[in-house]
C-alpha positions as CSV (number, residue, x, y, z in Angstrom):
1,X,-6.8,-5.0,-3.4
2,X,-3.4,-5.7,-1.8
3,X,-1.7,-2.1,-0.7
4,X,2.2,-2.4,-0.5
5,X,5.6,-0.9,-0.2
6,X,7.9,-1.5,-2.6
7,X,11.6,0.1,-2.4
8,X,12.5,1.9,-5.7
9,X,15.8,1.0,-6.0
10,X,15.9,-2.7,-5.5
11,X,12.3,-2.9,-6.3
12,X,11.8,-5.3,-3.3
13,X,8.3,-5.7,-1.2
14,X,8.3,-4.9,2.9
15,X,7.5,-8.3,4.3
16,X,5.2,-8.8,7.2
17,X,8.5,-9.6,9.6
18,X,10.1,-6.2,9.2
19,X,12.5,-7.1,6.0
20,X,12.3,-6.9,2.7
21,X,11.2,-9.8,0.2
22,X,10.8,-10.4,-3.5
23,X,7.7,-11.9,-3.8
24,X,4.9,-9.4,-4.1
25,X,2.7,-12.8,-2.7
26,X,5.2,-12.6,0.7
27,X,4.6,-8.6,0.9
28,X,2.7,-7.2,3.9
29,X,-0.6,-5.7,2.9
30,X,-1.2,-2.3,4.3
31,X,-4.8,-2.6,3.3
32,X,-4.9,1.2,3.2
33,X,-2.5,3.2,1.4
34,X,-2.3,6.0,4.5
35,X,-1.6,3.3,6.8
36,X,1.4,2.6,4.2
37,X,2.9,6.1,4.4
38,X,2.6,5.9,8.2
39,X,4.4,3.0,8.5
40,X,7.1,4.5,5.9
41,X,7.6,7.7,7.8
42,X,7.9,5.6,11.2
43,X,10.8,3.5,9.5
44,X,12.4,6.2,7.7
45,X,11.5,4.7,4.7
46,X,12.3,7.5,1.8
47,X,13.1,5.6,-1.2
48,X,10.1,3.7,-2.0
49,X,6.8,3.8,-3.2
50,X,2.9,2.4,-2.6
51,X,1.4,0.3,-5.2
52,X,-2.5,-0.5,-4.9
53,X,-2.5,-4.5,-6.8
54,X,-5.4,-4.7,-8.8
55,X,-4.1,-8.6,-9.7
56,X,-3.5,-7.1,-13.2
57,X,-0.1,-5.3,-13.7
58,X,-1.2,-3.1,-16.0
59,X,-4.3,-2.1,-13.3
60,X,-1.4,-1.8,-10.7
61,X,-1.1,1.7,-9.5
62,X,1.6,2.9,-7.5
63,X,2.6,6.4,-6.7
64,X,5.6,8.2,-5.0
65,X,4.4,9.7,-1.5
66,X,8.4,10.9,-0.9
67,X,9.4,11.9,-4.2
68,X,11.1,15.4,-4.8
69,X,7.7,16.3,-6.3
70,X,5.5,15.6,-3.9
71,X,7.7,17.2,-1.4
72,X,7.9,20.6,-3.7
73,X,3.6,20.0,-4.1
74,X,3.4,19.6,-0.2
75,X,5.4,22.3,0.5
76,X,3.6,24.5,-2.5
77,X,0.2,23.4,-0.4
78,X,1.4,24.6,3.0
79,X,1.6,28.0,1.7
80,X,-1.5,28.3,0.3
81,X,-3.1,26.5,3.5
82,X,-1.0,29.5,5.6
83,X,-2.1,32.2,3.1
84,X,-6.0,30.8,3.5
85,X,-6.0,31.3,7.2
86,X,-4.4,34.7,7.5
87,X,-7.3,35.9,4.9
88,X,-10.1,33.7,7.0
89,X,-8.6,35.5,10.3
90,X,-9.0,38.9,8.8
91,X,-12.5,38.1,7.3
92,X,-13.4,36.9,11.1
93,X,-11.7,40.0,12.2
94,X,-13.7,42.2,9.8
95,X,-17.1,40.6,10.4
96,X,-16.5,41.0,14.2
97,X,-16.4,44.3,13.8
98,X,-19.0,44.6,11.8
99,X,-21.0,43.2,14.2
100,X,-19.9,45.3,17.1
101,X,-20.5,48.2,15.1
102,X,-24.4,46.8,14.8
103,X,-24.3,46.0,18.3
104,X,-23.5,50.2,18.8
105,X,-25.8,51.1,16.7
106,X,-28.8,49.1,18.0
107,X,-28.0,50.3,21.5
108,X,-28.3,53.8,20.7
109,X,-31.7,53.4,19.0
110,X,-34.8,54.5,21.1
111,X,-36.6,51.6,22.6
112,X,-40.8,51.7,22.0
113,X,-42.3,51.6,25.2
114,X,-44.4,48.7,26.0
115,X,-48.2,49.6,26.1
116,X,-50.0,48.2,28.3
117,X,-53.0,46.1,28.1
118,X,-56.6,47.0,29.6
119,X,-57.8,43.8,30.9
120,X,-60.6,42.3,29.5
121,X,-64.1,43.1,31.3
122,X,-65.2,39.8,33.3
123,X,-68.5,38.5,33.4
C-alpha cells in the first residue's frame, strides 16, 4: 500500500526528486503515513494531504494531518494532556504523603524484642 502526498489545491503527487508530479505511479511512497507528515512538516508543506492507495479508488483513504480541524483537535488534546498531568502530579503528591505519614506512624510503634533462642542440647 503506496502512502503519498498529494497537494490539495492542485491535487498533484510529491515526486521522489523533491517536485511535484501528476502521476500517482511517479509519486514517492512514504511507506508509512508518519514518515509522510515528517517529511511535510520538514518542507513546510501545509496544504496537502496523505492518501494510503489501496489500488482501488474507492479503498483510497486519505486524511488531512494540517487541516484547521485537526489543528483545533490537537490543540483541544494538549489541554487535556496538560490537565492529566497536573491531576497525576497531585495524586503523586498525595500518595507521597500518604506514605510518609505511614512511614511516622510505623516509627513510632513499639518494636517486639527479639527472644532469644536456647540452643538445642547436644549429644
Amino acid at each position: 500500500m503506496p502512502v503519498v502526498v498529494q497537494r490539495i489545491d492542485t491535487n498533484l503527487y510529491w515526486a521522489e526528486n523533491g517536485g511535484w508530479v501528476q502521476a500517482v505511479s511517479e509519486a514517492k511512497d512514504f511507506g508509512r503515513s508518519g514518515v509522510a507528515i515528517v517529511h511535510c512538516v520538514k518542507e513546510r508543506l501545509r496544504n496537502v494531504r496523505v492518501g494510503m492507495l489501496f489500488g482501488d479508488p474507492e479503498m483510497d483513504v486519505y486524511y488531512y494531518p494540517f487541516s484547521q480541524e485537526t489543528r483545533e483537535q490537537t490543540q483541544e488534546l494538549r489541554k487535556e494532556a496538560e490537565t492529566l498531568k497536573a491531576k497525576k502530579k497531585a495524586l503523586v503528591d498525595e500518595l507521597k504523603a500518604a506514605i510518609a505519614e505511614l512511614a511516622q506512624q510505623a516509627a513510632s510503634l513499639p518494636m517486639p524484642r527479639k527472644s532469644k533462642r536456647e540452643t538445642p542440647p547436644q549429644d
